[in-house]
C-alpha positions as CSV (number, residue, x, y, z in Angstrom):
1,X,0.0,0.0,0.0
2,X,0.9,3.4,-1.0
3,X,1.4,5.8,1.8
4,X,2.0,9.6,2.1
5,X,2.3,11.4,5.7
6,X,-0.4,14.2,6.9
7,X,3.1,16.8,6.6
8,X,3.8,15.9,3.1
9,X,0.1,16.9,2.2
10,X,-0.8,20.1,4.1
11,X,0.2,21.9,1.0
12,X,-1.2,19.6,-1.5
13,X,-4.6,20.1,0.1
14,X,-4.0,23.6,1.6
15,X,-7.6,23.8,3.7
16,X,-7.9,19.5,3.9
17,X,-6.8,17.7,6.6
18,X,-6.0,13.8,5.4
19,X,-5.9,11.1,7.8
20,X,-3.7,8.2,6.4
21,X,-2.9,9.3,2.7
22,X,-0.9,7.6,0.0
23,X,2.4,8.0,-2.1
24,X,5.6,7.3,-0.4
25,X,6.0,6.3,2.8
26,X,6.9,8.1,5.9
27,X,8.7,10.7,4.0
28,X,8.5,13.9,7.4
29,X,7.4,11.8,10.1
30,X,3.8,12.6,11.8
31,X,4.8,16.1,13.4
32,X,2.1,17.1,15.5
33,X,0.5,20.4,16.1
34,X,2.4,22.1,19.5
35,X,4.8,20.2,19.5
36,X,8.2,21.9,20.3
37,X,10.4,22.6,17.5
38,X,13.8,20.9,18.9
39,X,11.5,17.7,19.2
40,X,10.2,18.2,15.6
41,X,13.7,19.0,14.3
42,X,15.2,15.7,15.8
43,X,12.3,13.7,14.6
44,X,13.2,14.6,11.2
45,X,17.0,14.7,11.4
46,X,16.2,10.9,13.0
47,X,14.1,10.0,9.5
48,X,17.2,11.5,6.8
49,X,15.5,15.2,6.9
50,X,18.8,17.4,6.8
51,X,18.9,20.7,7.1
52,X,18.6,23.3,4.5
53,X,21.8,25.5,3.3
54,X,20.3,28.7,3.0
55,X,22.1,31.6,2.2
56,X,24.0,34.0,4.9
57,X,21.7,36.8,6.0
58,X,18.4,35.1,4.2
59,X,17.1,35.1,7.9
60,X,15.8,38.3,9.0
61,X,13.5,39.2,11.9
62,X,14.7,37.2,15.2
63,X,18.5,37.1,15.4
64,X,18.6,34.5,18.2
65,X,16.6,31.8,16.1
66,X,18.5,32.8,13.1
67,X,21.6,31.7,14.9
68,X,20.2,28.9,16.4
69,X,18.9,27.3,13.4
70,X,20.8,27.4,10.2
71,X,17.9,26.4,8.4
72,X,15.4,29.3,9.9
73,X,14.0,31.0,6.2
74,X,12.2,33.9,8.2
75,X,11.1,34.6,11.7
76,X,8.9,37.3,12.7
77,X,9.5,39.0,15.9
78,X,5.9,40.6,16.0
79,X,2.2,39.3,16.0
80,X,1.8,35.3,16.4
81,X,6.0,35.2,16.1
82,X,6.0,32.6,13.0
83,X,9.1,31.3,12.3
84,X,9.5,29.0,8.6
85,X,12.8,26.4,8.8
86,X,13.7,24.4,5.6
87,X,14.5,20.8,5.2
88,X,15.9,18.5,2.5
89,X,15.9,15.2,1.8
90,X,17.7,12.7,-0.6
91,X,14.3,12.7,-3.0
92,X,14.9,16.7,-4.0
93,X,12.0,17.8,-2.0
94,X,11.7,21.0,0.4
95,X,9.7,21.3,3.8
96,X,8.5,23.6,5.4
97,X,8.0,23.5,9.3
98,X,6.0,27.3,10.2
99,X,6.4,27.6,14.5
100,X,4.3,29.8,16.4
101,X,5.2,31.6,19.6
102,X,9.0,32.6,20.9
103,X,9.5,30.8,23.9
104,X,9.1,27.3,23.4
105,X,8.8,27.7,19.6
106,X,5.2,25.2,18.8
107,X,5.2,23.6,15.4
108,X,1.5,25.2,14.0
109,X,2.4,23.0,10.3
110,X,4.4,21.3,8.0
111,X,4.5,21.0,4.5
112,X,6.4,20.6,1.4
113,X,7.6,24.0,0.1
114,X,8.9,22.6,-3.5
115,X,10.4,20.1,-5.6
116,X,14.2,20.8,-4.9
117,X,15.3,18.8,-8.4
118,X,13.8,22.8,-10.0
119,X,14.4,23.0,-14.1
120,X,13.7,19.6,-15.0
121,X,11.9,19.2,-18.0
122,X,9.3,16.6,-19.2
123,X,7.9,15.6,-22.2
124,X,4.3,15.5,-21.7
125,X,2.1,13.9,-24.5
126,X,-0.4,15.6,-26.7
127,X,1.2,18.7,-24.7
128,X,5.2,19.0,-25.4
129,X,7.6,20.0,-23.1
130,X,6.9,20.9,-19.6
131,X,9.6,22.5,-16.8
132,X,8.6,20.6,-13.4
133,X,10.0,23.4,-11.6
134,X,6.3,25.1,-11.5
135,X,4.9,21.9,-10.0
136,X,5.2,20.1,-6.7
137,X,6.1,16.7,-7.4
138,X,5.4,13.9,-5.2
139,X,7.2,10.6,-5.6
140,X,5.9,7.4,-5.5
141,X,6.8,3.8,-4.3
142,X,7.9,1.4,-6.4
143,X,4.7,-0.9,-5.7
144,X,2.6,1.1,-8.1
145,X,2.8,-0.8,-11.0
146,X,1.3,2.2,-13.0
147,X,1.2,5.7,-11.6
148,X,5.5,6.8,-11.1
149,X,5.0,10.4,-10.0
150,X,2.2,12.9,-9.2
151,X,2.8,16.1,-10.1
152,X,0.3,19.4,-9.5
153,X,0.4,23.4,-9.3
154,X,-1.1,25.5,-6.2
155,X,-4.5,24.1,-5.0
156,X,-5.2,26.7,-3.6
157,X,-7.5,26.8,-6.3
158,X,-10.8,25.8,-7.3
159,X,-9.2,23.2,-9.8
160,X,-5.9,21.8,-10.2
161,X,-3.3,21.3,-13.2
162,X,-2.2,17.5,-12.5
163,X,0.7,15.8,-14.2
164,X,1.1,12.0,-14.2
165,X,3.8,9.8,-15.2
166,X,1.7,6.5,-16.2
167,X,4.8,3.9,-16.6
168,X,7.1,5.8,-18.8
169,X,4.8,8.4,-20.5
170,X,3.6,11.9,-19.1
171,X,-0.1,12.8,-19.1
172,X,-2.0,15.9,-18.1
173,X,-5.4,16.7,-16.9
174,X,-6.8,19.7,-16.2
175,X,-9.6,21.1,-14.2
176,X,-8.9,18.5,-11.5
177,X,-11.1,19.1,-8.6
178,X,-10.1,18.7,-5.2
179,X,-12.2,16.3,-3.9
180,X,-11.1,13.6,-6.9
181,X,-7.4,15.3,-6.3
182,X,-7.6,14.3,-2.2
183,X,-9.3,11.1,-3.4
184,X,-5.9,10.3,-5.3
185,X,-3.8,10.8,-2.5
186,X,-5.8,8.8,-0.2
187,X,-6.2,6.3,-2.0
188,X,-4.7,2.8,-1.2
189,X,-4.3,1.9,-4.9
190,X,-3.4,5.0,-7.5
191,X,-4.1,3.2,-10.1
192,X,-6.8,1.6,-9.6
193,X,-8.5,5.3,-8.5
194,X,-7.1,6.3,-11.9
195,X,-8.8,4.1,-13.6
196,X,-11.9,4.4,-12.0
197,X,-12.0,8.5,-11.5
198,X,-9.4,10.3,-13.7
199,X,-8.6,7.8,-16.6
200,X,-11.0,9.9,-19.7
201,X,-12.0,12.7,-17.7
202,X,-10.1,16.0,-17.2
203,X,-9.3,16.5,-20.4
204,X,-7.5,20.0,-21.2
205,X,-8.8,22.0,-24.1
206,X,-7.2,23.7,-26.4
207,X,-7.1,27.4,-25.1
């Protein structure tokens, strides 16, 4: 069975909150809301999360965190005092852990800021060329016999651009709405949800 943590999807889903979804397995670990951000931070560095190298004077806002943790992208010293630290991992990807508070920092969310491996291009059919860079890409395990990556734009939308890479061939579908696109990543077979929900549907018309 395909599975994908609740921190790998908070972006994928922006305003849903999944249970048990599924693409790769374990890939953050299940951070949980309020809980301290040195006990997040080991929890990932203890599941091959390193990280991020970010460059010197990127961190602006609280100077103690910013020294604290190498990998603090921004931390507001005003209002709910969020603070954003970056993580890589050996797949390319990028997450995001947002804190609240200042003293103990309290994870508030997690979730995966971009596809690291930026400026790789695709050939997608019927479509031509397409640079992954303006998708988040999720990978999959090896067990799906049919579906190899998932790739969308923001959904913070209405309806999603989705890319899939069916065996060795790139497909796109458009108008992909977010229940069907939370259906996907729930579900315990991709491809048999493909073939059931997306498979002839969501075709995207010439513009």
């Amino acid at each position: 069975m395909l599975k994908i943590t609740s921190a790998l999807i908070v972006l994928a889903l922006t305003s849903f909150r999944a249970g048990e979804p599924a693409i790769a397995k374990d890939l953050a670990g299940n951070l949980v809301s309020e809980m301290t951000y040195p006990e997040a931070r080991q929890m990932l560095l203890s599941r091959g999360w390193k990280p991020a190298t970010l460059p010197k004077g990127q961190c602006v806002g609280r100077p103690d965190v910013c020294a604290a943790y190498p990998e603090t992208d921004d931390c507001a010293g005003t209002g709910l005092g969020q603070c954003k630290f970056l993580f890589t991992d050996e797949r390319g990807l990028v997450l995001a852990v947002v804190t609240v508070g200042e003293d103990p920092l309290l994870v508030d969310s997690s979730h995966i800021e971009r596809d690291a491996a930026s400026g790789e291009v695709v050939q997608v059919t019927h479509v031509g060329a397409v640079d992954l860079s303006k998708f988040t890409c999720l990978p999959t395990s090896e067990e799906s016999s049919l579906i190899k990556r998932v790739c969308f734009q923001d959904t913070r939308f209405s309806t999603q651009l989705l890319l899939l890479r069916l065996n060795s061939k790139w497909y796109q579908y458009c108008n992909v709405d977010q229940r069907t696109f939370e259906g996907l990543l729930k579900a315990p077979s991709l491809g048999k949800f493909y073939n059931a929900r997306i498979r002839g549907n969501f075709a995207c018309l010439p513009s």
